[in-house]
C-alpha positions in Angstrom: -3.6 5.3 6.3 -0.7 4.2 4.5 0.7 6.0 1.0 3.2 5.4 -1.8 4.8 7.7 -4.0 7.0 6.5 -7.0 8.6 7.4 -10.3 7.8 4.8 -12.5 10.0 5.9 -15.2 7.6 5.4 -18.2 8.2 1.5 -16.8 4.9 -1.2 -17.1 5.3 -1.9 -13.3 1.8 -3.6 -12.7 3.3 -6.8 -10.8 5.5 -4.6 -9.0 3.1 -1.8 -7.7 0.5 -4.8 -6.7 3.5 -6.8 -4.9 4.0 -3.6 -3.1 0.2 -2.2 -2.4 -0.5 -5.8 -0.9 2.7 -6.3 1.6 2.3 -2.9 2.8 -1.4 -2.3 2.7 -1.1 0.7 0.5 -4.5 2.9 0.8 -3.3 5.7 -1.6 -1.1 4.9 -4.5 0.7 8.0 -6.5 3.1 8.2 -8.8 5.0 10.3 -11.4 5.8 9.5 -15.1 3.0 7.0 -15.3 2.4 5.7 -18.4 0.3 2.6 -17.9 -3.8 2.3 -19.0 -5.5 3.4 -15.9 -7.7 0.0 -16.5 -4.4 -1.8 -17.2 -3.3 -1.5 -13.5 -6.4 -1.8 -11.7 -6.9 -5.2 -13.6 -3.7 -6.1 -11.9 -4.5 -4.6 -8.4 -7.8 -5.7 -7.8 -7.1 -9.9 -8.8 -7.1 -10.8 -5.1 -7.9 -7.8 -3.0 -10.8 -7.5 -1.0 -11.4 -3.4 -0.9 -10.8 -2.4 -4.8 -8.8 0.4 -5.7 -10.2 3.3 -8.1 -8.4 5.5 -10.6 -8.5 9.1 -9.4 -8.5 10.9 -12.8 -7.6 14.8 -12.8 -6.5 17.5 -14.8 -2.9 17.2 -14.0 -0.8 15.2 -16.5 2.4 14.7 -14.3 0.6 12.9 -11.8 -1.4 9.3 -11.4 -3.4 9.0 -7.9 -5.1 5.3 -7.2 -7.1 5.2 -3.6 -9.4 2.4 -2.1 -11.9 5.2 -1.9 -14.8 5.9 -4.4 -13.3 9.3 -6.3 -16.1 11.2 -3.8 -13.4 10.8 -1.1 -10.4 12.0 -2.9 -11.7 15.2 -5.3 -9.2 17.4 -6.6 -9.3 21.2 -5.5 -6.6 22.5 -7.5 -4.7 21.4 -10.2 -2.1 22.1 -12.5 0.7 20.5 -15.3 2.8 19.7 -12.4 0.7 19.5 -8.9 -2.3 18.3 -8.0 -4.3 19.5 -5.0 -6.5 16.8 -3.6 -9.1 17.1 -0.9 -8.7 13.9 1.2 -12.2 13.6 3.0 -13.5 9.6 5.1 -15.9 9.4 7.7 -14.7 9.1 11.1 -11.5 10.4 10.0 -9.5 13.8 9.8 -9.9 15.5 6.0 -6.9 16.8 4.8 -5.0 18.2 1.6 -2.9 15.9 -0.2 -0.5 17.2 -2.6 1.4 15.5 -5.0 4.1 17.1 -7.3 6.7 16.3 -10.1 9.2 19.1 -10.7 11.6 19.8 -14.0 14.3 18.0 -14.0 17.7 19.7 -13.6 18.6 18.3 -17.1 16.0 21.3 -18.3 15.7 23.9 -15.2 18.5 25.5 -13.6 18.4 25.6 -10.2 17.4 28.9 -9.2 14.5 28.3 -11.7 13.4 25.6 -9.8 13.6 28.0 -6.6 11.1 30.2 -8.4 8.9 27.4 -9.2 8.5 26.2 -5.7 7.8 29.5 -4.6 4.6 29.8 -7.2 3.8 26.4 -6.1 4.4 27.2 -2.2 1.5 30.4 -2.8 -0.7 28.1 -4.4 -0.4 25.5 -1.9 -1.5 28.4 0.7 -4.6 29.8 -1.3 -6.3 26.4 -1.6 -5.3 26.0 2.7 -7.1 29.4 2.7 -10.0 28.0 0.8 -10.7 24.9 2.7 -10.1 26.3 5.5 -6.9 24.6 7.5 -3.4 23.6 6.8 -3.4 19.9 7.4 -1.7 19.4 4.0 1.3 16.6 3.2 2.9 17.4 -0.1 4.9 14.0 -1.8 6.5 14.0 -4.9 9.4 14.0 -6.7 10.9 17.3 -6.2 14.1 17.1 -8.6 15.8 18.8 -5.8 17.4 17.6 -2.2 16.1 18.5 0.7 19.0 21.2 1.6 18.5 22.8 -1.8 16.9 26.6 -2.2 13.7 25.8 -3.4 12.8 23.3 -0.4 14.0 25.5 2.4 13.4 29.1 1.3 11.1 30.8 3.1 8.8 31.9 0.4 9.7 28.4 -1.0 8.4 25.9 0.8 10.2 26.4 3.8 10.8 22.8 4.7 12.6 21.9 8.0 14.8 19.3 9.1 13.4 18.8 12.9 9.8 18.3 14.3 10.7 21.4 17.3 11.1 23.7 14.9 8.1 22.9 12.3 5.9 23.3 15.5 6.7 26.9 15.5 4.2 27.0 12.0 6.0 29.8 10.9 8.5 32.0 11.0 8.5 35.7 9.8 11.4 37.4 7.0 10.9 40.6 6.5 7.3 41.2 8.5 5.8 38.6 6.0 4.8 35.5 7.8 5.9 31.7 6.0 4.1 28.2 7.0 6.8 25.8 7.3 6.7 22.2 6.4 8.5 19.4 8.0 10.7 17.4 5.8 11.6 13.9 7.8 14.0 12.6 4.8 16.8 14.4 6.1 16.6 11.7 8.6 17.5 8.7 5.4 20.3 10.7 3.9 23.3 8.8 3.8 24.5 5.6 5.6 23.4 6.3 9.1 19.5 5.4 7.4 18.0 1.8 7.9 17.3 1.8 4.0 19.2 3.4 0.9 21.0 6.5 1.1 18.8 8.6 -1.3 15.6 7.7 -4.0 17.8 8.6 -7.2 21.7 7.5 -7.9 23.5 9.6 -10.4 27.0 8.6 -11.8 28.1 11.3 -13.8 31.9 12.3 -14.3 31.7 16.1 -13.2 33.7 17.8 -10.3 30.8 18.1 -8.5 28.3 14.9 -8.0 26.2 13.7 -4.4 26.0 10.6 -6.4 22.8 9.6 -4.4 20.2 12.1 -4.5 16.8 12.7 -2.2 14.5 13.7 -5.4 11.4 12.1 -3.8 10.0 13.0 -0.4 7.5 13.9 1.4 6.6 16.9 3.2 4.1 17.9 5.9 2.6 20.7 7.7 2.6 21.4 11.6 -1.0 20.3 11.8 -0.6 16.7 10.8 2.6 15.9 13.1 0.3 14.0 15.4 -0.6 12.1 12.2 2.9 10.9 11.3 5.7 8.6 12.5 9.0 8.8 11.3 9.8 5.3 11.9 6.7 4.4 9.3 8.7 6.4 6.7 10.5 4.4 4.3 12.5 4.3 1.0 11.7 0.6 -0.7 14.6 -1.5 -2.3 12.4 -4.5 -2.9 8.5 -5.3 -3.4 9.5 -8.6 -1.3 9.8 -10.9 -4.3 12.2 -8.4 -6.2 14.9 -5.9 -5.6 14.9 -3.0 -7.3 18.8 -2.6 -6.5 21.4 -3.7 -9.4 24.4 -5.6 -7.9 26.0 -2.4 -7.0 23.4 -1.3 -4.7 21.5 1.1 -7.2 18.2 1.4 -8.3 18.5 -0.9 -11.5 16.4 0.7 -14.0 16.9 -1.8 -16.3 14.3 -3.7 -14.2 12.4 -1.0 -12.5 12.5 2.2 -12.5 15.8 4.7 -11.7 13.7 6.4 -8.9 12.7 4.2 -5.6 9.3 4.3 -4.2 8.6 6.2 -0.6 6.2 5.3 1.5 4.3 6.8 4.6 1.6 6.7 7.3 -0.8 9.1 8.7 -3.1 8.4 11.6 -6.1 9.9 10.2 -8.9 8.5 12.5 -10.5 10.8 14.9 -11.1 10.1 18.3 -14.6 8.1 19.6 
């Protein structure tokens, strides 16, 4: 099952998001600062495809989620402003919680309020595991933070880790209290040594201290789903195949598009005959 996550900027993307959904057979589409008529896109989506996509509504108003699922297969459990909670449940196929978020931006929150934030977040994220019952969960969004920053790898954040070995410990303890730990594979695309762009968000600014390219959007996932996901089916997108979204200098050209660039992911959801 393949996913996308983008930050459309407020931007009427339509020809762009169906370009993408049909050259990479996109089953669940999410994204952040969506303004576009619900009706609007699927109009544009669902011209030439076969299996129809449906507008997930929810309570939270950060976050869009389109599936090729009727909404039955796709409810939310838990939502707020900022995160939605969905309960991701096909025949013949593993359920599993998929979380989508959109922090502050660090024009607004400091950074150690955004620390606090994801640890509210990571607590909620644990009830709703509690309430269905397991801890396959993959959290996307964009974050408004890197994925060395204190928010993402604080324990009672969300504890996210940079290799597989250790995420397969599912926890570690601080202070005889025990933390889940996600796995965060995009510290494998920052920088040069990635096959795609350095980061999701380029930032210019003339200050002493600057990254320049940022990893705002990412994905995250829990020890349970592991056997689900491929790093090499992880992907930041420059191009929806008929467009770039880069400017001549090699950043995302939000003139065009959007100044964030879409992620996409896999899961191998299907159980076994």
């Amino acid at each position: 099952m393949t996913f996308l996550f983008w930050n459309l900027k407020k931007k009427p993307l339509q020809e762009n998001i169906r370009r993408l959904a049909s050259r990479y057979d996109i089953d669940v589409l999410i994204f952040a600062e969506f303004s576009i008529e619900p009706a609007s896109l699927l109009k544009v989506l669902n011209q030439q495809n076969t299996v129809k996509f449906h507008y997930a509504p929810g309570f939270c108003r950060k976050i869009a989620v389109f599936s090729r699922f009727p909404n039955e297969f796709i409810k939310p459990v838990y939502e707020s402003d900022r995160l939605t909670l969905r309960h991701l449940k096909l025949p013949a196929m593993k359920d599993i919680l998929l979380a989508a978020v959109h922090f502050p931006s660090k024009n607004y929150w400091s950074d150690p309020s955004q620390a606090f934030e994801c640890a509210e977040l990571s607590r909620e994220i644990r009830w709703v595991e509690d309430e269905i019952g397991h801890s396959r969960t993959v959290l996307v969004g964009d974050f408004n933070m890197n994925p060395f920053e204190e928010g993402l790898v604080g324990a009672n954040g969300f504890n996210a880790v940079m290799t597989r070995h250790i995420a397969e410990r599912k926890s570690r303890v601080v202070q005889n209290r025990q933390y889940p730990f996600f796995y965060n594979p995009m510290w494998g695309l920052l920088g040069d040594a990635s096959p795609g762009p350095p980061g999701t968000y380029y930032n210019n600014r003339s200050e002493h201290i600057n990254f320049f390219w940022y990893m705002f959007d990412q994905v995250l996932i829990r020890a349970d789903l592991l056997d689900s996901f491929r790093n090499e089916e992880l992907k930041i997108l420059d191009s929806d195949g008929e467009n770039s979204f880069l400017s001549r200098c090699g950043t995302p050209d939000d003139r065009i598009v959007s100044d964030h660039l879409p992620i996409i992911f896999k899961l191998k959801l299907l159980t076994e005959a």
